[in-house]
PDBQT receptor file of N, H, CA, C and O in Angstrom, charges set to zero:
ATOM      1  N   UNK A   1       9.574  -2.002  15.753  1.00  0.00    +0.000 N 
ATOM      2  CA  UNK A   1       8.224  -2.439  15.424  1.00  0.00    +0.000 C 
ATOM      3  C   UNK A   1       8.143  -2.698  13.919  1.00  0.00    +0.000 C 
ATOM      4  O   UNK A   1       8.636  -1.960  13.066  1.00  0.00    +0.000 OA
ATOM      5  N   UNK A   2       7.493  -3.783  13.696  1.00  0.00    +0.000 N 
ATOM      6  H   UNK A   2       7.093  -4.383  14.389  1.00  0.00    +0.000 HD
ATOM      7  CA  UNK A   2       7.495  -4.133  11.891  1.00  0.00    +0.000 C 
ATOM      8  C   UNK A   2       6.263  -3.343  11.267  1.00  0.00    +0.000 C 
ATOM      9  O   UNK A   2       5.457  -2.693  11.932  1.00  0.00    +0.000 OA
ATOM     10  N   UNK A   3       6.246  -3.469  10.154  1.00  0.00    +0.000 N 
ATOM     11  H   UNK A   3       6.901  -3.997   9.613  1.00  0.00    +0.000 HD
ATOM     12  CA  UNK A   3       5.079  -2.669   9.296  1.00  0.00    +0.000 C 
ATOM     13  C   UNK A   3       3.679  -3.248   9.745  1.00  0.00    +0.000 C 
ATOM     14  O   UNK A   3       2.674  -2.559   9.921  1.00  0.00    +0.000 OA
ATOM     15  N   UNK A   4       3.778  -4.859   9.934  1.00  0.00    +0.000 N 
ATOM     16  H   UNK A   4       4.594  -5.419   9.792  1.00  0.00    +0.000 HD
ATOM     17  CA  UNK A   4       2.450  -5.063  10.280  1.00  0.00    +0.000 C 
ATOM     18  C   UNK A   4       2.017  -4.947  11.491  1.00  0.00    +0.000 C 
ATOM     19  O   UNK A   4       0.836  -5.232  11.687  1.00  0.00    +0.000 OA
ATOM     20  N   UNK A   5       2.685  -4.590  12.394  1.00  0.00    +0.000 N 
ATOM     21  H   UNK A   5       3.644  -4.359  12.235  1.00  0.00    +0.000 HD
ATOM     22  CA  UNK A   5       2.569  -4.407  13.473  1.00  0.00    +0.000 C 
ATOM     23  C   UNK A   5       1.663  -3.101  13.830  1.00  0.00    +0.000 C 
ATOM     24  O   UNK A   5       0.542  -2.977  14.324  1.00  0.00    +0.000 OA
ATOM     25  N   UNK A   6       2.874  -1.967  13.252  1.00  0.00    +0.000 N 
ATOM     26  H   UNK A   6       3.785  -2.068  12.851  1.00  0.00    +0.000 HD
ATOM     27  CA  UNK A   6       2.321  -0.515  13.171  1.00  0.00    +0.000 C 
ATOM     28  C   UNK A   6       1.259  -0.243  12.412  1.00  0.00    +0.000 C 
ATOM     29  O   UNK A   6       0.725   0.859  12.288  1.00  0.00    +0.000 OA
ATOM     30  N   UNK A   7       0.749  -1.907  11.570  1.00  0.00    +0.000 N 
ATOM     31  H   UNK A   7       1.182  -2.802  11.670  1.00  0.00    +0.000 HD
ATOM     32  CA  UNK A   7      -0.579  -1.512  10.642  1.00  0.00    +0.000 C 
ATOM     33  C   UNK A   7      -1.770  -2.055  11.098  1.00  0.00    +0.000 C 
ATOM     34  O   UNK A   7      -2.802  -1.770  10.490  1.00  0.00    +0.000 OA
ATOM     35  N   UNK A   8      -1.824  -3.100  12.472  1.00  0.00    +0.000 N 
ATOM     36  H   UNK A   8      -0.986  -3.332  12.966  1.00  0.00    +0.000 HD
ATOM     37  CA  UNK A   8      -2.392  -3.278  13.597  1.00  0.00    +0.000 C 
ATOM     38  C   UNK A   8      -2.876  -2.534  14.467  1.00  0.00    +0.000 C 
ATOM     39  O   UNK A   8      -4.074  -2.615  14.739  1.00  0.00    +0.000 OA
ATOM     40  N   UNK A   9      -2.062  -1.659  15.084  1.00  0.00    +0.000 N 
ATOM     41  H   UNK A   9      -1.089  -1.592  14.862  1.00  0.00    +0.000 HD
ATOM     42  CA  UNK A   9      -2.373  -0.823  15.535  1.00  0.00    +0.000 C 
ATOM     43  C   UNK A   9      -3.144   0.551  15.604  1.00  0.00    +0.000 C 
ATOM     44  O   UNK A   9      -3.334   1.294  16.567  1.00  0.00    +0.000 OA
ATOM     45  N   UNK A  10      -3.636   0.689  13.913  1.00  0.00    +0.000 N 
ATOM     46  H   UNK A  10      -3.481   0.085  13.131  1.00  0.00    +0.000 HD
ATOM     47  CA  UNK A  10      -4.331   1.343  13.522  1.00  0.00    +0.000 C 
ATOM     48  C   UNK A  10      -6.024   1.095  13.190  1.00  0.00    +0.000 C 
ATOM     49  O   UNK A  10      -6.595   0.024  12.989  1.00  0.00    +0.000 OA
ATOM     50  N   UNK A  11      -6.303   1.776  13.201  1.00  0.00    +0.000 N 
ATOM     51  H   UNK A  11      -5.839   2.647  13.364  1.00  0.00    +0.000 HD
ATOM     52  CA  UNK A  11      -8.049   1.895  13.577  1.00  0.00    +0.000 C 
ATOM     53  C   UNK A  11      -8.299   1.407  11.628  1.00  0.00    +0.000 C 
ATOM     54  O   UNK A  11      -7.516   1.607  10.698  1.00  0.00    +0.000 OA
ATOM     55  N   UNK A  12      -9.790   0.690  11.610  1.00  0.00    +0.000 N 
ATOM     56  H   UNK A  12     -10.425   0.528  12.365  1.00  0.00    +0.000 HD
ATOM     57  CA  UNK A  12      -9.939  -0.064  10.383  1.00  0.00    +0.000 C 
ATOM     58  C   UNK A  12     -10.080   1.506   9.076  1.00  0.00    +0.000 C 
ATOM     59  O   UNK A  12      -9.844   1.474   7.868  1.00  0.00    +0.000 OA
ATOM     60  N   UNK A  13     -10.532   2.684   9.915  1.00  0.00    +0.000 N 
ATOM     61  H   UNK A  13     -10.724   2.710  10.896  1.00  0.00    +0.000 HD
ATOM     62  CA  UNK A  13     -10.675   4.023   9.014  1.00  0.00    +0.000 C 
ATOM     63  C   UNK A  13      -8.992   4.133   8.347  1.00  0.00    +0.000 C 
ATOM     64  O   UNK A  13      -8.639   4.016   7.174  1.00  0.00    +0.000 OA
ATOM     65  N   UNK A  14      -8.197   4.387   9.521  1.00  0.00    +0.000 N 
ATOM     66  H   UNK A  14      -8.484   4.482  10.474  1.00  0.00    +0.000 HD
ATOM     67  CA  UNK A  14      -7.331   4.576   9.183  1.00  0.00    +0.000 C 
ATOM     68  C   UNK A  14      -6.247   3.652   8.126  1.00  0.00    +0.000 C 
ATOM     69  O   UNK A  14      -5.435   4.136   7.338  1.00  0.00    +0.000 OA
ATOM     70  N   UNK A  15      -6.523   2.153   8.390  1.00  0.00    +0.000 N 
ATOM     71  H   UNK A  15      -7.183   1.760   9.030  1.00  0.00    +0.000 HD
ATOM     72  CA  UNK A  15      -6.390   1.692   7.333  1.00  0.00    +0.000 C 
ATOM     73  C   UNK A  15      -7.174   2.021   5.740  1.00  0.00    +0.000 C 
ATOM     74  O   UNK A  15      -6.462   1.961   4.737  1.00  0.00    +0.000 OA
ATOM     75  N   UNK A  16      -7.942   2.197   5.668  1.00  0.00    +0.000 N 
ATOM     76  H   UNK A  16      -8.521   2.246   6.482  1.00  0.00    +0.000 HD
ATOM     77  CA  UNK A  16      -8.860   2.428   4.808  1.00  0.00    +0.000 C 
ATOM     78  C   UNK A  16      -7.761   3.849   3.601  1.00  0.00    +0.000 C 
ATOM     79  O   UNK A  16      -7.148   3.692   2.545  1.00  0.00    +0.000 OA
ATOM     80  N   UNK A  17      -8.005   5.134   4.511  1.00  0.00    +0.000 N 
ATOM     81  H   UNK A  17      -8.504   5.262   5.368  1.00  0.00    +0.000 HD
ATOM     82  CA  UNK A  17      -6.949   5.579   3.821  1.00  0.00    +0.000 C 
ATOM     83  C   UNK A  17      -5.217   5.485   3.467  1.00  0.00    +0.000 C 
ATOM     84  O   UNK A  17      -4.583   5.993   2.542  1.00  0.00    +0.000 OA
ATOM     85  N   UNK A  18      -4.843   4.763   4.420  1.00  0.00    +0.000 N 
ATOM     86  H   UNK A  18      -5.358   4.350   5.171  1.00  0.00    +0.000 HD
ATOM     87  CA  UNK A  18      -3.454   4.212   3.979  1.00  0.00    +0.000 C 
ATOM     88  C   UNK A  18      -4.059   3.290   2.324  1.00  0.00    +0.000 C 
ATOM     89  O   UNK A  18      -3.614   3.262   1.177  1.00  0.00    +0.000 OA
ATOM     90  N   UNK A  19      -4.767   2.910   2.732  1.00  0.00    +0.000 N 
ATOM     91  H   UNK A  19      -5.129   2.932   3.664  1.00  0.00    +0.000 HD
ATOM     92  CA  UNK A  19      -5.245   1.630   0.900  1.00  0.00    +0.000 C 
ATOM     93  C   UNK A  19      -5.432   2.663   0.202  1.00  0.00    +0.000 C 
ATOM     94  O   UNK A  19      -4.287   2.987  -0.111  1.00  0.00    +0.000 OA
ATOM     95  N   UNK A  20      -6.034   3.294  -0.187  1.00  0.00    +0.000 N 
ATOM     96  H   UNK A  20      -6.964   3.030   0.067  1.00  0.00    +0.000 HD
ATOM     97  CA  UNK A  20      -6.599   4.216  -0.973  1.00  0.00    +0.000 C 
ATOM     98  C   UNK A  20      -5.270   5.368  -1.090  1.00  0.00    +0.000 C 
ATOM     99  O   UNK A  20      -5.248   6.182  -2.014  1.00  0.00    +0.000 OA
ATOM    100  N   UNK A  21      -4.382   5.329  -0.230  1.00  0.00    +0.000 N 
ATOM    101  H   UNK A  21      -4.399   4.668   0.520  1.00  0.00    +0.000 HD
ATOM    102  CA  UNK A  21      -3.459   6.269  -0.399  1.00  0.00    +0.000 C 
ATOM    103  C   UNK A  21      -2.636   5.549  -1.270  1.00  0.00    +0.000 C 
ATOM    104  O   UNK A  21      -2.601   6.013  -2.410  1.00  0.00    +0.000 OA
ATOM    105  N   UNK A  22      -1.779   4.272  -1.007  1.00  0.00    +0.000 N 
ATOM    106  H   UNK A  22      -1.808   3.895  -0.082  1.00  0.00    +0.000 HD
ATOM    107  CA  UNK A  22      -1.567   3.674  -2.123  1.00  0.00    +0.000 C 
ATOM    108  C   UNK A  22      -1.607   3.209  -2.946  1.00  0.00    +0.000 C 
ATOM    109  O   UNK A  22      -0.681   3.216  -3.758  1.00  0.00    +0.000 OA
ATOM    110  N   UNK A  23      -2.920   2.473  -3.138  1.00  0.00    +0.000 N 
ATOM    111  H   UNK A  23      -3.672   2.467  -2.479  1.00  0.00    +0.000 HD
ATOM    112  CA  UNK A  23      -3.479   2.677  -4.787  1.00  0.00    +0.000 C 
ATOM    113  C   UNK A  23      -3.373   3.518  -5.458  1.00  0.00    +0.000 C 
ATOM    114  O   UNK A  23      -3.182   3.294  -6.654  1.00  0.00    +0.000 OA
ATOM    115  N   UNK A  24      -3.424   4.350  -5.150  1.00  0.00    +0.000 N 
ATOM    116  H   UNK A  24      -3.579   4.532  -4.179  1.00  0.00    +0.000 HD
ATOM    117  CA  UNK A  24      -3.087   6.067  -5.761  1.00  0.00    +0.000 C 
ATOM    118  C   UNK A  24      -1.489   6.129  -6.288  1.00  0.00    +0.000 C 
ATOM    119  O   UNK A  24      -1.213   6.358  -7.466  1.00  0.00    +0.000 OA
ATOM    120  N   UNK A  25      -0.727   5.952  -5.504  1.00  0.00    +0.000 N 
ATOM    121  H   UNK A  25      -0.951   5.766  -4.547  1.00  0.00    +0.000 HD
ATOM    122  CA  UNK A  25       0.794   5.820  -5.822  1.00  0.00    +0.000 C 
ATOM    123  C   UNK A  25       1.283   4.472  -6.400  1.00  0.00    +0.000 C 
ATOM    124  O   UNK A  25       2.439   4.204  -6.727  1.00  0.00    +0.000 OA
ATOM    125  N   UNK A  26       0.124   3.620  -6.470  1.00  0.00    +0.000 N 
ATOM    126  H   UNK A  26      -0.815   3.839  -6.204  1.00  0.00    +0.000 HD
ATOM    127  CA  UNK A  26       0.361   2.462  -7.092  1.00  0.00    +0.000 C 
ATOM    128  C   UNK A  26      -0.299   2.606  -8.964  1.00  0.00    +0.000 C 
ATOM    129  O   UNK A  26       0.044   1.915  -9.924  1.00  0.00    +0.000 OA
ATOM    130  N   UNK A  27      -1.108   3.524  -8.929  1.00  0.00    +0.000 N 
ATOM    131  H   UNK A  27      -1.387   4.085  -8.149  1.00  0.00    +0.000 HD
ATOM    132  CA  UNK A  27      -1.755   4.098 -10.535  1.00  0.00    +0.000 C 
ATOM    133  C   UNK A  27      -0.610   4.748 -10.616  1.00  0.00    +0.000 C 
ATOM    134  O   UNK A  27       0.323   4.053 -11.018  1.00  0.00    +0.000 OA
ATOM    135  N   UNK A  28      -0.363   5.858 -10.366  1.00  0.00    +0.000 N 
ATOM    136  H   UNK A  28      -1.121   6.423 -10.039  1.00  0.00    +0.000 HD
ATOM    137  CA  UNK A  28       0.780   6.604 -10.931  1.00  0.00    +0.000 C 
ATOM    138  C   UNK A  28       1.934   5.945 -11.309  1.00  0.00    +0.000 C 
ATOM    139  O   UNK A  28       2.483   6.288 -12.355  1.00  0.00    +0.000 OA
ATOM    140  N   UNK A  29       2.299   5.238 -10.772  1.00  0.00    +0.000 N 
ATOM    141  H   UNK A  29       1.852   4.959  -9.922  1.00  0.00    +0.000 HD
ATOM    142  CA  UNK A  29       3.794   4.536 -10.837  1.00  0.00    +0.000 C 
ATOM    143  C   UNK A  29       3.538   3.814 -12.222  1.00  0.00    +0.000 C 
ATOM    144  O   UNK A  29       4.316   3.925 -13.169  1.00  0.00    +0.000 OA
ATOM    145  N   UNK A  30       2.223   2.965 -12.259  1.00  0.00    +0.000 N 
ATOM    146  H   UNK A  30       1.591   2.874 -11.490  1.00  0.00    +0.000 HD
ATOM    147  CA  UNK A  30       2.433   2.433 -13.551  1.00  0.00    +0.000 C 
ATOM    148  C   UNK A  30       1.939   3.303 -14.767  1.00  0.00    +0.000 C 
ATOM    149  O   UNK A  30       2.020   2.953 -15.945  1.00  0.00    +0.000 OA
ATOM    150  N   UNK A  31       1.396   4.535 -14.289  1.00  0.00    +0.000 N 
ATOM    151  H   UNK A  31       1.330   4.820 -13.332  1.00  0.00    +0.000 HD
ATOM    152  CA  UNK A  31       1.720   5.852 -15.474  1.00  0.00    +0.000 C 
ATOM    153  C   UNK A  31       3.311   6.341 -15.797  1.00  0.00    +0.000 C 
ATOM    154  O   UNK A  31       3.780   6.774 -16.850  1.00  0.00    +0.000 OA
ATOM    155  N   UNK A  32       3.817   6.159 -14.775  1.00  0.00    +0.000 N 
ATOM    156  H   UNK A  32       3.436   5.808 -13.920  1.00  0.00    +0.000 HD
ATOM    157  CA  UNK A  32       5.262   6.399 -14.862  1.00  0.00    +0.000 C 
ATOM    158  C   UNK A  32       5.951   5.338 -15.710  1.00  0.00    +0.000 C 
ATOM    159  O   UNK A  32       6.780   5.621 -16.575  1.00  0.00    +0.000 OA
ATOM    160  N   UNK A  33       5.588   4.188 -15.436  1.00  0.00    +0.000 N 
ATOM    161  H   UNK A  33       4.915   3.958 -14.733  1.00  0.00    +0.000 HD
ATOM    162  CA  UNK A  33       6.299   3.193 -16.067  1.00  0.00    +0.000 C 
ATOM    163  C   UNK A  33       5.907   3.056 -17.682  1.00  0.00    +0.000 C 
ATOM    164  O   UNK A  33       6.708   3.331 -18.576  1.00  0.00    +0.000 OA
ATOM    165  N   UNK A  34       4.993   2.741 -17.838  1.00  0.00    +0.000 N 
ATOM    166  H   UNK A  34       4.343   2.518 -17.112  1.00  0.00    +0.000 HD
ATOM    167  CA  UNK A  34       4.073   3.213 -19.202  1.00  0.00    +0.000 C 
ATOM    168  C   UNK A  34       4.979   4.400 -20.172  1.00  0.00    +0.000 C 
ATOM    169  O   UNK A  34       5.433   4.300 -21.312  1.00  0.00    +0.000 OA
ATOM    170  N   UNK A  35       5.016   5.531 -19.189  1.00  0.00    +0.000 N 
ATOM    171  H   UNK A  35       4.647   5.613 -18.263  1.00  0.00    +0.000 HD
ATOM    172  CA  UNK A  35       5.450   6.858 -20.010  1.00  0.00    +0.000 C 
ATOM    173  C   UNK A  35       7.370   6.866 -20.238  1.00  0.00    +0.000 C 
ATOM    174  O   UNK A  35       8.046   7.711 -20.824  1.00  0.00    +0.000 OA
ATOM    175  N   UNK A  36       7.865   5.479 -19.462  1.00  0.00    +0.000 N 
ATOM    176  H   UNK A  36       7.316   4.792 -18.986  1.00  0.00    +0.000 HD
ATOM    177  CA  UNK A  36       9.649   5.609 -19.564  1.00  0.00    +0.000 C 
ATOM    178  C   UNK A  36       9.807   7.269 -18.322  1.00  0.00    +0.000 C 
ATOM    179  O   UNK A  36      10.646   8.151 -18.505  1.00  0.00    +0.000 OA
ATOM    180  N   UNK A  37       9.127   7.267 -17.565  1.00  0.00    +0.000 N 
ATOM    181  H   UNK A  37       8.445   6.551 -17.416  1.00  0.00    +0.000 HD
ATOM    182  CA  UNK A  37      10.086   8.104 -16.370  1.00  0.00    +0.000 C 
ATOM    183  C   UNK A  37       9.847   7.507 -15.109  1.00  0.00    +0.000 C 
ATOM    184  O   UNK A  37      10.036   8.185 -14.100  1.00  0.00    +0.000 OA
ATOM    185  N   UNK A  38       9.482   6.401 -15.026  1.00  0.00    +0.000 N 
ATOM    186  H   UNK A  38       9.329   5.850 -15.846  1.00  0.00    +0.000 HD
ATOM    187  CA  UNK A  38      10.071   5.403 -13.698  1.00  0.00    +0.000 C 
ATOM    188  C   UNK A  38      11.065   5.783 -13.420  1.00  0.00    +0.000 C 
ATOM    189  O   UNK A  38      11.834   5.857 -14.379  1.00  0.00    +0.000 OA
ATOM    190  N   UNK A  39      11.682   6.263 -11.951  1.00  0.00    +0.000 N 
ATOM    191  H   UNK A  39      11.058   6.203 -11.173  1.00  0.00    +0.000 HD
ATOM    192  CA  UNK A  39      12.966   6.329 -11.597  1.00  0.00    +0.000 C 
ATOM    193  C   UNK A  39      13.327   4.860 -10.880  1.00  0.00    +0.000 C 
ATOM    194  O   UNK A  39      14.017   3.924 -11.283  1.00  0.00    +0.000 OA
ATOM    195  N   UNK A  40      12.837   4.987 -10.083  1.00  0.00    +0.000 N 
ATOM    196  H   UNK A  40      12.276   5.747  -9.755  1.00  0.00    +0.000 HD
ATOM    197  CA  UNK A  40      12.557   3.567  -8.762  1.00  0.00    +0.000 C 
ATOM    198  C   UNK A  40      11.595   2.497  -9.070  1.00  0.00    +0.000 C 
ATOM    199  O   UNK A  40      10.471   2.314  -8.602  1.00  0.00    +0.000 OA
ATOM    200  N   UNK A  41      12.240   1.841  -9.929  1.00  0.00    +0.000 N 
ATOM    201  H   UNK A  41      13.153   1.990 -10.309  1.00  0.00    +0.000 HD
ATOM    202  CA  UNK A  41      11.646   0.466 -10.154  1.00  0.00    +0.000 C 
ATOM    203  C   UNK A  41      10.651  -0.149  -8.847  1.00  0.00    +0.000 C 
ATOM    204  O   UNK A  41       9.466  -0.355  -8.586  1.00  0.00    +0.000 OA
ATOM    205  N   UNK A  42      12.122  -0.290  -8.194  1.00  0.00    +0.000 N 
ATOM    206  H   UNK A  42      13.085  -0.122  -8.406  1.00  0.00    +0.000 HD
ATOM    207  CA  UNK A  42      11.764  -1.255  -7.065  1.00  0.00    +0.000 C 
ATOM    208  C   UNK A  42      10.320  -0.777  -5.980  1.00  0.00    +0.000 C 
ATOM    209  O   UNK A  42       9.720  -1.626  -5.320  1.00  0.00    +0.000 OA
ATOM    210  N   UNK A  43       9.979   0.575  -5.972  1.00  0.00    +0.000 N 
ATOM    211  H   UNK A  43      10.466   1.264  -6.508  1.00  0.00    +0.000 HD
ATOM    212  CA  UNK A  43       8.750   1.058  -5.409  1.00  0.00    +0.000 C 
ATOM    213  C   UNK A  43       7.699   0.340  -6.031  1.00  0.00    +0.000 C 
ATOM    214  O   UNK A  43       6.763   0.157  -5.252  1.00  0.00    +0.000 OA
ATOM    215  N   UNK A  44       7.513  -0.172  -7.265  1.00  0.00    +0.000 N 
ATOM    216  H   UNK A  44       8.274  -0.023  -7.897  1.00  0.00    +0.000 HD
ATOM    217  CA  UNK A  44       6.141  -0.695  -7.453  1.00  0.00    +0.000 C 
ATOM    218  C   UNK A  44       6.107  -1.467  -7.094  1.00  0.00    +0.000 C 
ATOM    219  O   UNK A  44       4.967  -1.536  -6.633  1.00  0.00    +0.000 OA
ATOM    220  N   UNK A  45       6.798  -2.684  -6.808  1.00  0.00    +0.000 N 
ATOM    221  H   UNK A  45       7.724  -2.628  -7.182  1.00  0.00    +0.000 HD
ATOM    222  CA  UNK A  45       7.060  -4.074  -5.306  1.00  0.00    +0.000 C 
ATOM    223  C   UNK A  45       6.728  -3.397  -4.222  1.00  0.00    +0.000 C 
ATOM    224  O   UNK A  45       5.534  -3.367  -3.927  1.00  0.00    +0.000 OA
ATOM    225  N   UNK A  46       7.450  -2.880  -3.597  1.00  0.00    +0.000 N 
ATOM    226  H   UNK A  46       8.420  -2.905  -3.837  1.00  0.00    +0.000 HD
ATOM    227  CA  UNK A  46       7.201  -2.125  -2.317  1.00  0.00    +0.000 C 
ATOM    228  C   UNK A  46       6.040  -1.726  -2.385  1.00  0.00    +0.000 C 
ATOM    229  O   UNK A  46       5.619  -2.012  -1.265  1.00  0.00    +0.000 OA
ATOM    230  N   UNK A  47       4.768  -1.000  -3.223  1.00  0.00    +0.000 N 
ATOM    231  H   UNK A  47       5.110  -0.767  -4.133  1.00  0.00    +0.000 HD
ATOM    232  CA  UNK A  47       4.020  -0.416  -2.745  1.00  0.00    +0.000 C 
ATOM    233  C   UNK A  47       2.745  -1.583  -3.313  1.00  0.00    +0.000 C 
ATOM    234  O   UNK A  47       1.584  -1.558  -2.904  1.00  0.00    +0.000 OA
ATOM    235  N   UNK A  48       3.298  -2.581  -4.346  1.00  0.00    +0.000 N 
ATOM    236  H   UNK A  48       4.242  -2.601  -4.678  1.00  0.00    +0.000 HD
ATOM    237  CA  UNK A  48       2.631  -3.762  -3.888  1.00  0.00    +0.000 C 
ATOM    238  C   UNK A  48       2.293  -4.772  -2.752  1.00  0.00    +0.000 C 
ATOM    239  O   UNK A  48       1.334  -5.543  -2.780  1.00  0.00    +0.000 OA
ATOM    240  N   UNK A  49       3.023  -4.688  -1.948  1.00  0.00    +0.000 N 
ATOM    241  H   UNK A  49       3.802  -4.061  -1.925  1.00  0.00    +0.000 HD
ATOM    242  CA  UNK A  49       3.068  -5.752  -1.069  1.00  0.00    +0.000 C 
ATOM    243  C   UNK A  49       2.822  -5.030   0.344  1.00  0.00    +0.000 C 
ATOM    244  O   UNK A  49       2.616  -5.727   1.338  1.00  0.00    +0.000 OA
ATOM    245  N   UNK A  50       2.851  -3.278   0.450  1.00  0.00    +0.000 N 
ATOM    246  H   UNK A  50       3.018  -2.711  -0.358  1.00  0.00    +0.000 HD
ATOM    247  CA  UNK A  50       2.681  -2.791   1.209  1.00  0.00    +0.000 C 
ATOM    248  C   UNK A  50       1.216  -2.699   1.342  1.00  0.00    +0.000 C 
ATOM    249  O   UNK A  50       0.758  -2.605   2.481  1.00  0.00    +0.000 OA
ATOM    250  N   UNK A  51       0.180  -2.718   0.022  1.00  0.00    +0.000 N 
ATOM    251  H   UNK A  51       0.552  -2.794  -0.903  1.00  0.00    +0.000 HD
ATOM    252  CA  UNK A  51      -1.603  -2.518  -0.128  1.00  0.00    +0.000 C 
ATOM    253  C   UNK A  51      -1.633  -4.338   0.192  1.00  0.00    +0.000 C 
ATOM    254  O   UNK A  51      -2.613  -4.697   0.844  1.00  0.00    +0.000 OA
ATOM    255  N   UNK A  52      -1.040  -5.003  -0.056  1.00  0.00    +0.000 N 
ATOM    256  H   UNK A  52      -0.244  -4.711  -0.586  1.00  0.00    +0.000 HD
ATOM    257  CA  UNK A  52      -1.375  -6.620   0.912  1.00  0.00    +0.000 C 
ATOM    258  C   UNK A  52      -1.336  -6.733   1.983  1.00  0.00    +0.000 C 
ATOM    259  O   UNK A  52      -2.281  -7.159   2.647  1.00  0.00    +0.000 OA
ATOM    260  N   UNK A  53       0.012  -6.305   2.551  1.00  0.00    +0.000 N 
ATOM    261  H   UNK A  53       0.779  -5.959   2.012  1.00  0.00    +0.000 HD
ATOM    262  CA  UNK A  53       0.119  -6.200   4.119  1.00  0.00    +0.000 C 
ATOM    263  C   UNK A  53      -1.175  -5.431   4.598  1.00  0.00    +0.000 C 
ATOM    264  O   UNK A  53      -1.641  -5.879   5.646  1.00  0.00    +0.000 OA
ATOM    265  N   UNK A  54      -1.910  -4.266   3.988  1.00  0.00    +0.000 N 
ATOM    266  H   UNK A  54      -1.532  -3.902   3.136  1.00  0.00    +0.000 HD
ATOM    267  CA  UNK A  54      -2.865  -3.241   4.421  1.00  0.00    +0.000 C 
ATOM    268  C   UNK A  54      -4.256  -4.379   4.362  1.00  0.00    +0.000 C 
ATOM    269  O   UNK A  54      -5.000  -4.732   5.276  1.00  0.00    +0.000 OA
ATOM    270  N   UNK A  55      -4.247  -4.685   3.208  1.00  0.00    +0.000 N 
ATOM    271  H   UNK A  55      -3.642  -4.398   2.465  1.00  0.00    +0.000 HD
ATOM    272  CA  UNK A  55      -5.776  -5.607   2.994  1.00  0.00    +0.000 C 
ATOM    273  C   UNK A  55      -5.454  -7.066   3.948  1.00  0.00    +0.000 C 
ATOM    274  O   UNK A  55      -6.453  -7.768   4.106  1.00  0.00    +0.000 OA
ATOM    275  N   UNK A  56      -4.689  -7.369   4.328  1.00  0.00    +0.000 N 
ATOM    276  H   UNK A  56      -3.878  -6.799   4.199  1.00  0.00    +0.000 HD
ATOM    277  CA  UNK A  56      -4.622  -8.367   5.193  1.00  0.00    +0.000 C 
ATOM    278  C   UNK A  56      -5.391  -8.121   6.533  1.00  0.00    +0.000 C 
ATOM    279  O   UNK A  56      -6.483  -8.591   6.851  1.00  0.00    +0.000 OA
ATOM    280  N   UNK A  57      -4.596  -7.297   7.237  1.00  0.00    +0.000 N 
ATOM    281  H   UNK A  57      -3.709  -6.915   6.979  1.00  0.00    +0.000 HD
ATOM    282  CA  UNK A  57      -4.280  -6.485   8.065  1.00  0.00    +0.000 C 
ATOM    283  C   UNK A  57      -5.859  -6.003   8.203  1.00  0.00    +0.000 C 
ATOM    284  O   UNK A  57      -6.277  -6.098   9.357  1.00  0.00    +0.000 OA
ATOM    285  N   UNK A  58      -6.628  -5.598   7.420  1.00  0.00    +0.000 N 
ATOM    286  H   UNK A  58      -6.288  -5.520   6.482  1.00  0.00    +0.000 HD
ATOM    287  CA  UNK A  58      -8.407  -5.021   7.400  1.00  0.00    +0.000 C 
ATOM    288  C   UNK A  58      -8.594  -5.687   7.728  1.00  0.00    +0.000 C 
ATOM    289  O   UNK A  58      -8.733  -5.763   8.949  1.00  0.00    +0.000 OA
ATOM    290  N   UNK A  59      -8.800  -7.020   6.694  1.00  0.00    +0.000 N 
ATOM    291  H   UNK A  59      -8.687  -6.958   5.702  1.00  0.00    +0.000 HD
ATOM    292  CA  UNK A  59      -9.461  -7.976   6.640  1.00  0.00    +0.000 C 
ATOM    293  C   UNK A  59      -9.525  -8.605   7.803  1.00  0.00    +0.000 C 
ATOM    294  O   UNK A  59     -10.632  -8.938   8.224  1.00  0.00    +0.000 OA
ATOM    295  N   UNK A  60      -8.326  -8.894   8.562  1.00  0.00    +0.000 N 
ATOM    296  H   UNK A  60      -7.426  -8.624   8.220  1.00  0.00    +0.000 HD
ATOM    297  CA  UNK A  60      -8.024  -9.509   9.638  1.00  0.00    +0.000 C 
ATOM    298  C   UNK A  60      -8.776  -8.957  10.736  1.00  0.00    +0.000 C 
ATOM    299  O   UNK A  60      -9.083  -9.829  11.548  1.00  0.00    +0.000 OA
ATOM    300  N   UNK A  61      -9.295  -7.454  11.122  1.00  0.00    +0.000 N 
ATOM    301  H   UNK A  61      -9.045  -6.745  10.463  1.00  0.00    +0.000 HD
ATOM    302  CA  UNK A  61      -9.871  -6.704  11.760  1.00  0.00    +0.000 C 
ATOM    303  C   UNK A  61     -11.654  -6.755  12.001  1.00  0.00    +0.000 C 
ATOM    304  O   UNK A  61     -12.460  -6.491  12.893  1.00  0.00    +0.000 OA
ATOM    305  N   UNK A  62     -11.654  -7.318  10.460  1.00  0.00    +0.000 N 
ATOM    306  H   UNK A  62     -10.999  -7.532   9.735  1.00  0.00    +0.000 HD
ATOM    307  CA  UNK A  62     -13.031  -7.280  10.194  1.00  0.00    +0.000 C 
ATOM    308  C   UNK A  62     -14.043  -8.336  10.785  1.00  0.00    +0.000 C 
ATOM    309  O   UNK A  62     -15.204  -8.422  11.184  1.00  0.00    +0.000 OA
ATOM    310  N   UNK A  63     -13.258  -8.851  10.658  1.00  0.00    +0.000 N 
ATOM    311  H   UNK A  63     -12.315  -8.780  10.334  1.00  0.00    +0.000 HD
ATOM    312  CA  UNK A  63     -13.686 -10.982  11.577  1.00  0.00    +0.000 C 
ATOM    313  C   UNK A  63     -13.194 -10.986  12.365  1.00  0.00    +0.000 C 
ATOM    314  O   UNK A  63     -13.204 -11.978  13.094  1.00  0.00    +0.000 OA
TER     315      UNK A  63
């Protein structure tokens, strides 16, 4: 099953906190990056495109 799939399948609440969960890990990361202790670059892509797939995915629910 793909991400958007399994992000379909979830109720519009439950999306709601998946967004808000990564925004959260999406502030920090660029506190991390800011401060030089980024380990994992590549997570701030990933957890970019993972809050798109999420706001799509609402949005799509909503209409």
């Amino acid at each position: 099953m793909s991400k958007a799939e399994e992000l379909r399948a979830k109720s519009a609440d439950e999306l709601k906190k998946e967004l808000l969960s990564l925004r959260k890990e999406s502030f920090n990361l660029r506190f991390q990056k800011a401060g030089g202790q980024l380990e994992n670059s590549a997570r701030v892509r990933q957890v970019r495109r993972e809050i798109a797939r999420v706001k799509t995915v609402l949005h799509a629910k909503t209409n």
